[in-house]
C-alpha positions as CSV (number, residue, x, y, z in Angstrom):
1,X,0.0,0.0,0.0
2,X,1.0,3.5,-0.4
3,X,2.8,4.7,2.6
4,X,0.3,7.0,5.0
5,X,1.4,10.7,5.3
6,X,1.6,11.6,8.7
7,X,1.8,15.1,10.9
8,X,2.0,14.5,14.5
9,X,-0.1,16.9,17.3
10,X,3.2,17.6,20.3
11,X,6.5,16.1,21.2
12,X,4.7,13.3,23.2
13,X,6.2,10.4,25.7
14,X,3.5,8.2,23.9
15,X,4.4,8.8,20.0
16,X,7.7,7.1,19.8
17,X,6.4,3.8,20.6
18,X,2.5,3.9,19.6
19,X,3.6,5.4,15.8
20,X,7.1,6.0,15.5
21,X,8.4,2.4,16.3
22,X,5.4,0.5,14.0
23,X,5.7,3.2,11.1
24,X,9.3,2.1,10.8
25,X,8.3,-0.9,10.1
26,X,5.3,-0.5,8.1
27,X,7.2,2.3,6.0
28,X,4.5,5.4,6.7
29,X,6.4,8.6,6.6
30,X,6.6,11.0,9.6
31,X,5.5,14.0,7.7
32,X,5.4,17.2,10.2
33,X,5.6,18.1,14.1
34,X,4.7,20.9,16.4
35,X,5.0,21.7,19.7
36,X,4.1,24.2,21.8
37,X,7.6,24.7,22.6
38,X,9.7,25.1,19.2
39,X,13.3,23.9,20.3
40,X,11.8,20.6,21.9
41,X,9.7,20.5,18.6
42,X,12.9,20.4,16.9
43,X,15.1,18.1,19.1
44,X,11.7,15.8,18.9
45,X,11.8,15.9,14.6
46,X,16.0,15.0,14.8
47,X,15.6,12.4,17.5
48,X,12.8,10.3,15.7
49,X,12.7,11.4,11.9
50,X,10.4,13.7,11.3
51,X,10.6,15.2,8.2
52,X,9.7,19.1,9.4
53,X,9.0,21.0,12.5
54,X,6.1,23.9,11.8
55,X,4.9,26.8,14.1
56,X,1.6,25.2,15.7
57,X,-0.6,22.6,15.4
58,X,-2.8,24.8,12.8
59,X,0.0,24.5,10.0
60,X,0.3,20.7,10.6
61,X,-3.6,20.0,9.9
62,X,-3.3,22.6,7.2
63,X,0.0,21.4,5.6
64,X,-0.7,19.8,2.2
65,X,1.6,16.8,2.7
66,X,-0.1,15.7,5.7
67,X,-3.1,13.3,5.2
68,X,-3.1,11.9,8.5
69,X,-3.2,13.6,12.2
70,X,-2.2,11.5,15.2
71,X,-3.5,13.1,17.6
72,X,-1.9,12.2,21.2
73,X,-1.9,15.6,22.9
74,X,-3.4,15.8,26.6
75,X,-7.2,13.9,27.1
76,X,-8.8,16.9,26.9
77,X,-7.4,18.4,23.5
78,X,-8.4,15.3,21.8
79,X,-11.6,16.2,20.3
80,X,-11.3,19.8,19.5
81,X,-8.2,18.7,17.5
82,X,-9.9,16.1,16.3
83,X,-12.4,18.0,14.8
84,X,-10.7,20.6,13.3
85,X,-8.6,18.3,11.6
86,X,-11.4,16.3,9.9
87,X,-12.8,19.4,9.3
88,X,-9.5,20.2,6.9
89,X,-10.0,16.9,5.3
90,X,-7.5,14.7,7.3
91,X,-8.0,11.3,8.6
92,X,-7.2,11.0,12.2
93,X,-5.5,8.5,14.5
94,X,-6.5,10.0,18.0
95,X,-5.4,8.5,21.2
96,X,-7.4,7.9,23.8
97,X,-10.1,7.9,25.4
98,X,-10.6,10.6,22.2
99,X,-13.3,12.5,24.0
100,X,-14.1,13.8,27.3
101,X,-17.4,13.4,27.5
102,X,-20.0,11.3,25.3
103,X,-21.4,15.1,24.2
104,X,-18.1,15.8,22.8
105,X,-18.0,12.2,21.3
106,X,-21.2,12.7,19.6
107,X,-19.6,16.0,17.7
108,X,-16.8,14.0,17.0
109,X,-19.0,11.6,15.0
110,X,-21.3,14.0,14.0
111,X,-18.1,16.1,12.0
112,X,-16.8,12.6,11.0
113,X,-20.0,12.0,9.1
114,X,-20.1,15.4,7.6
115,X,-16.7,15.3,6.6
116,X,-15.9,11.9,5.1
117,X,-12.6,12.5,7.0
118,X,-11.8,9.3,8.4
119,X,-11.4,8.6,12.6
120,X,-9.7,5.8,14.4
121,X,-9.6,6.2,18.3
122,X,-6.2,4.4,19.1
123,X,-7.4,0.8,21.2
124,X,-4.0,-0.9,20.0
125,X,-4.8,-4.0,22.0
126,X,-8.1,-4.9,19.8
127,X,-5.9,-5.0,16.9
128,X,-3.6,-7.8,18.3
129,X,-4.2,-11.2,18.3
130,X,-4.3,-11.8,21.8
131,X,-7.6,-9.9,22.4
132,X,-8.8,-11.6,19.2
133,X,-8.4,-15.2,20.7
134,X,-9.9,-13.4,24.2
135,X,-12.7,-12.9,22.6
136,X,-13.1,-16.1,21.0
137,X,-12.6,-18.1,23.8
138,X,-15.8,-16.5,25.7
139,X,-18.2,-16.9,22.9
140,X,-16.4,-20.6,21.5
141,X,-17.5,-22.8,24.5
142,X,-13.9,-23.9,25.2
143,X,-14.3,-22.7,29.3
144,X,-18.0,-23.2,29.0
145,X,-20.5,-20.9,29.0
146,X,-19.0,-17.7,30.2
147,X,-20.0,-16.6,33.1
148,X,-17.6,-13.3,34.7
149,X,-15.2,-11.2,33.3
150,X,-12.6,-9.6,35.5
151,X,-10.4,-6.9,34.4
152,X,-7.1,-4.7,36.4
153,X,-5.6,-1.7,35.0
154,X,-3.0,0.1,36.5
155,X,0.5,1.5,37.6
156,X,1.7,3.9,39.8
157,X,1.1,7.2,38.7
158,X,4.0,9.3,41.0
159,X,4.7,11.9,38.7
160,X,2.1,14.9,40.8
161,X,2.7,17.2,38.1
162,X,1.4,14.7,35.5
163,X,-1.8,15.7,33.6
164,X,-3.0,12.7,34.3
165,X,-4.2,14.3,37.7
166,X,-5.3,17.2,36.2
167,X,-9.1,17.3,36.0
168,X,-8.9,20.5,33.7
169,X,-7.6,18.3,31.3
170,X,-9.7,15.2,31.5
171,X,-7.2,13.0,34.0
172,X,-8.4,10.4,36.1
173,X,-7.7,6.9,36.2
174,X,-10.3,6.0,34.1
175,X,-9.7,7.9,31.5
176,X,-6.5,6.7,31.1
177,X,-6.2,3.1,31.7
178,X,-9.8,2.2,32.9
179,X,-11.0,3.1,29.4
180,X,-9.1,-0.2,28.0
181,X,-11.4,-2.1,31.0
182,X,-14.4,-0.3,29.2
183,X,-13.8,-1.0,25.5
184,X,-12.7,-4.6,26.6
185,X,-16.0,-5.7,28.6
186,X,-17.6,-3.3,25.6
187,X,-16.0,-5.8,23.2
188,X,-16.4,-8.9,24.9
189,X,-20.5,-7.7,25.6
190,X,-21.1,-7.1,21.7
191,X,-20.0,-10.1,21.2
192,X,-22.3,-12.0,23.3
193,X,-24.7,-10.4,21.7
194,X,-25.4,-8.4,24.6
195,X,-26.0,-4.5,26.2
196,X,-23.7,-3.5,28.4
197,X,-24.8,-1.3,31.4
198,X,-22.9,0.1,34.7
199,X,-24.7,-1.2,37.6
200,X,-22.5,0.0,40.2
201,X,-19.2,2.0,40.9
202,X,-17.1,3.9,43.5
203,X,-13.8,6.1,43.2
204,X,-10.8,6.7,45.8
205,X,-10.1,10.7,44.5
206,X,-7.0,11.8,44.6
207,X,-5.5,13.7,47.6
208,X,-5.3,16.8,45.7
209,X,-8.5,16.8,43.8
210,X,-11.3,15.3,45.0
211,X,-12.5,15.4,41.5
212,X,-10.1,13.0,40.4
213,X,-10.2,9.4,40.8
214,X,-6.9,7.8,41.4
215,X,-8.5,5.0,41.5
216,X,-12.4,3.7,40.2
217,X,-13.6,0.2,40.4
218,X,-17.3,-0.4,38.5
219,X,-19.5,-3.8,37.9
220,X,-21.0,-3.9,35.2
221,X,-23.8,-6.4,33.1
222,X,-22.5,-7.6,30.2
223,X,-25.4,-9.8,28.6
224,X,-27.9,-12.1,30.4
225,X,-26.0,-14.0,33.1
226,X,-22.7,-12.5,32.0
227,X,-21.2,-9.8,35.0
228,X,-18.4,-8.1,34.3
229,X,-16.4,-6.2,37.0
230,X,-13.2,-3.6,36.6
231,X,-10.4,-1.5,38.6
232,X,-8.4,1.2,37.2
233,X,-6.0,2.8,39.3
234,X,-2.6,4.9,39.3
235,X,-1.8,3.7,42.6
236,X,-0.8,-0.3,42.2
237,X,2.9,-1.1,42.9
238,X,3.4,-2.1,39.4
239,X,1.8,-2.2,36.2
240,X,-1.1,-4.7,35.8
241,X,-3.0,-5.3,32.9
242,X,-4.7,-8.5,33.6
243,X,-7.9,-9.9,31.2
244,X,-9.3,-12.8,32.8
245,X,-12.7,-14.8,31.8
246,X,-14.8,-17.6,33.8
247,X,-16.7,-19.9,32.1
248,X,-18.6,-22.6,33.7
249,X,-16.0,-25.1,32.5
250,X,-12.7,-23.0,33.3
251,X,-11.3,-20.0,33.1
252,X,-8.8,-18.2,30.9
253,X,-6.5,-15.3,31.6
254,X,-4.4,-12.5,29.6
255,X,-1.4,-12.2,31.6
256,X,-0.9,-8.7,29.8
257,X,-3.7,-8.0,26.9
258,X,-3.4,-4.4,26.8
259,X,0.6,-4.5,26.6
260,X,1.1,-7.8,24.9
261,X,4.5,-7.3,23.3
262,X,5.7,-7.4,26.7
263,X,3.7,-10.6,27.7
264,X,1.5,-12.5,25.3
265,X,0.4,-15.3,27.2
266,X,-2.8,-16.6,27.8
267,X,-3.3,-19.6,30.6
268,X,-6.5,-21.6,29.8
269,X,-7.4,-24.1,32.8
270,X,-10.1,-26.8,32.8
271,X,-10.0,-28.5,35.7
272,X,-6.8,-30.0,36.6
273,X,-5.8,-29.2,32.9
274,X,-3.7,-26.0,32.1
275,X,-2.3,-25.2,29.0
276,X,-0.6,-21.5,27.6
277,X,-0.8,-19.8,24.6
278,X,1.1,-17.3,23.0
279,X,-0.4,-15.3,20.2
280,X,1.2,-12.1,18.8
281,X,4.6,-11.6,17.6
282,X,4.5,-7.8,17.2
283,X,3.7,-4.8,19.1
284,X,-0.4,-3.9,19.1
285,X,0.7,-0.8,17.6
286,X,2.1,-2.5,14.8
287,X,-1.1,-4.6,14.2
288,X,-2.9,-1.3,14.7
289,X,-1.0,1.2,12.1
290,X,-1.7,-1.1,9.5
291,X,-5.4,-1.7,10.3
292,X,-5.7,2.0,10.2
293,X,-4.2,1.7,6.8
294,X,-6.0,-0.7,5.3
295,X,-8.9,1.5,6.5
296,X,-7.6,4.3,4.6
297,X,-6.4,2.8,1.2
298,X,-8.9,0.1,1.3
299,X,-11.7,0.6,3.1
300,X,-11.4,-1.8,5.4
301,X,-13.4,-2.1,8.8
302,X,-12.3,-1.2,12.0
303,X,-13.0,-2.0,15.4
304,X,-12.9,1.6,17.0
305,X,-14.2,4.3,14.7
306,X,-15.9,7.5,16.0
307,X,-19.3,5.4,16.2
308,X,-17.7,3.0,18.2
309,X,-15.6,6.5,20.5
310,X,-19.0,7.1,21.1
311,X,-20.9,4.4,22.6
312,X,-17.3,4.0,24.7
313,X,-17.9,7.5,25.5
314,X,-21.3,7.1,27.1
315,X,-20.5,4.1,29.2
316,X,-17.5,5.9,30.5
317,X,-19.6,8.8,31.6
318,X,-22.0,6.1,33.1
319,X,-19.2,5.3,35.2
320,X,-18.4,8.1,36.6
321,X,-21.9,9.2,37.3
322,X,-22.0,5.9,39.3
323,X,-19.6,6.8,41.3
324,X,-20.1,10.2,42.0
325,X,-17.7,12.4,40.2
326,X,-18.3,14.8,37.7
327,X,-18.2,14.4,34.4
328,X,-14.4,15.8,32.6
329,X,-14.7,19.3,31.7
330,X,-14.7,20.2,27.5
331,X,-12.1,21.9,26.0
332,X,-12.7,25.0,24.0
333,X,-10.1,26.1,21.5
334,X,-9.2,29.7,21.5
């Protein structure tokens, strides 16, 4: 396929291994950067290959090279970026969760179906092929008939400048790691052919900002007789991304489905039978860079478009009304 064209939103921690790493390998071309500072802009563009450093995010969206924006600027500047670069006619590649609010979702899709543009909100772990065989082992019958899904996200957080903790900007725990929980009992519901719904949550906030939920725990109903149950937090002694299903047969766990280049095992048990599986031999970023551009040279589906941001959208907002924090506050671009 012709190689995607891409102009990149800030000099982000994320970027280099979400897009920078996989497009070397795929061979899409880092097209244009900016920053709000300029000299990190440009150290940024010599460190990982980006063809040019311009004055603002304005002149990426605008530039005529660019086809693509990724967008993985701060939660809360993900939609009004988003939007204004469909509105230029540029596909987007937005990290997530790409909307504060299921409102802002909803004028996400709304400008998406205006536009044509094209929108992928950045799930990397659907794409890989350890969430694939998740998925089919709770609808196969291999455990049985599934019965609970249990899901832990989280890492310590100790950064207290991170905007992570900023509620301004849309931090929280749950927006940052409990929206992979979400879209995975979201996935994992759909599948069953059922309707997901929050049916109960509760927050720790954080010290500084009662507003903000270090950590938020929810149950949730997946489909009839299926419960599903989460925790995201940023205070756990070490990262934990844990997937695990129970059937009425057995049970199978992903020891790491959200980071599976760092673990791609899944234990299946049945009984006094266990057995592991390893699926995956790439990074989900890989898998998901060239999804997105099959999408955008072939027309190929997806599973996280901006119909899909927004149905994620209104279940995370679910979650925090359950629990009794305000919703994230909307940006407004000046």
């Amino acid at each position: 396929m012709e190689p995607l064209r891409i102009g990149i939103l800030g000099a982000s921690r994320i970027a280099p291994n979400a897009l920078f790493a996989p497009a070397s390998s795929t061979g899409d071309s880092l097209v244009a950067v900016a920053a709000r500072d300029h000299e990190k802009a440009e150290t940024y563009a010599a460190t990982h290959g980006i063809s040019r450093v311009l004055e603002d995010y304005r002149a990426v969206i605008d530039d005529p090279e660019v086809e693509v924006i990724y967008n993985p600027l701060a939660n809360g500047l993900h939609a009004p970026w988003n939007i204004e670069a469909m509105k230029a006619g540029k596909h987007v590649l937005s990290e997530k969760p790409s909307a504060s609010t299921a409102a802002e979702a909803q004028r996400v899709r709304d400008v998406q179906a205006d536009t044509g543009a094209l929108f992928m909100e950045a799930f990397h772990y659907r794409y890989h092929p350890v969430m694939d065989r998740m998925v089919e082992l709770a609808t196969s019958g291999e455990i049985g008939t599934l019965t609970h899904v249990d899901i832990v996200m989280g890492f310590p957080l100790t950064r207290p400048e991170d905007p992570r903790w900023n509620f301004e900007v849309a931090g929280g725990s749950l927006m940052d790691v409990g929206c992979y929980a979400v879209h995975a009992l979201r996935t994992l519901s759909s599948a069953l052919g059922g309707t997901i719904a929050v049916t109960e949550a509760s927050a720790l906030p954080h010290e500084a900002d009662n507003r903000v939920d270090a950590e938020l725990t929810a149950d949730l109903a997946l489909s009839d007789g299926v419960t599903g149950h989460f925790h995201s937090s940023f205070l756990l002694p070490a990262m934990t991304f844990t997937l695990l299903l129970e059937g009425s047969d057995g049970s199978a766990f992903a020891h790491n489905f959200c980071q599976p280049a760092l673990d791609n095992r899944i234990t299946i048990t049945r009984g006094d039978d266990v057995s592991i599986e390893e699926h995956g031999d790439r990074s989900s970023y890989t898998y998901q860079l060239e999804a997105f551009a099959r999408h955008v040279r072939e027309g190929a589906s997806i599973h996280s478009n901006a119909e899909d941001a927004l149905a994620q959208a209104i279940v995370m907002d679910a979650c925090y009304e359950a629990a009794g924090l305000p919703l994230r506050p909307e940006t407004t671009l000046s």
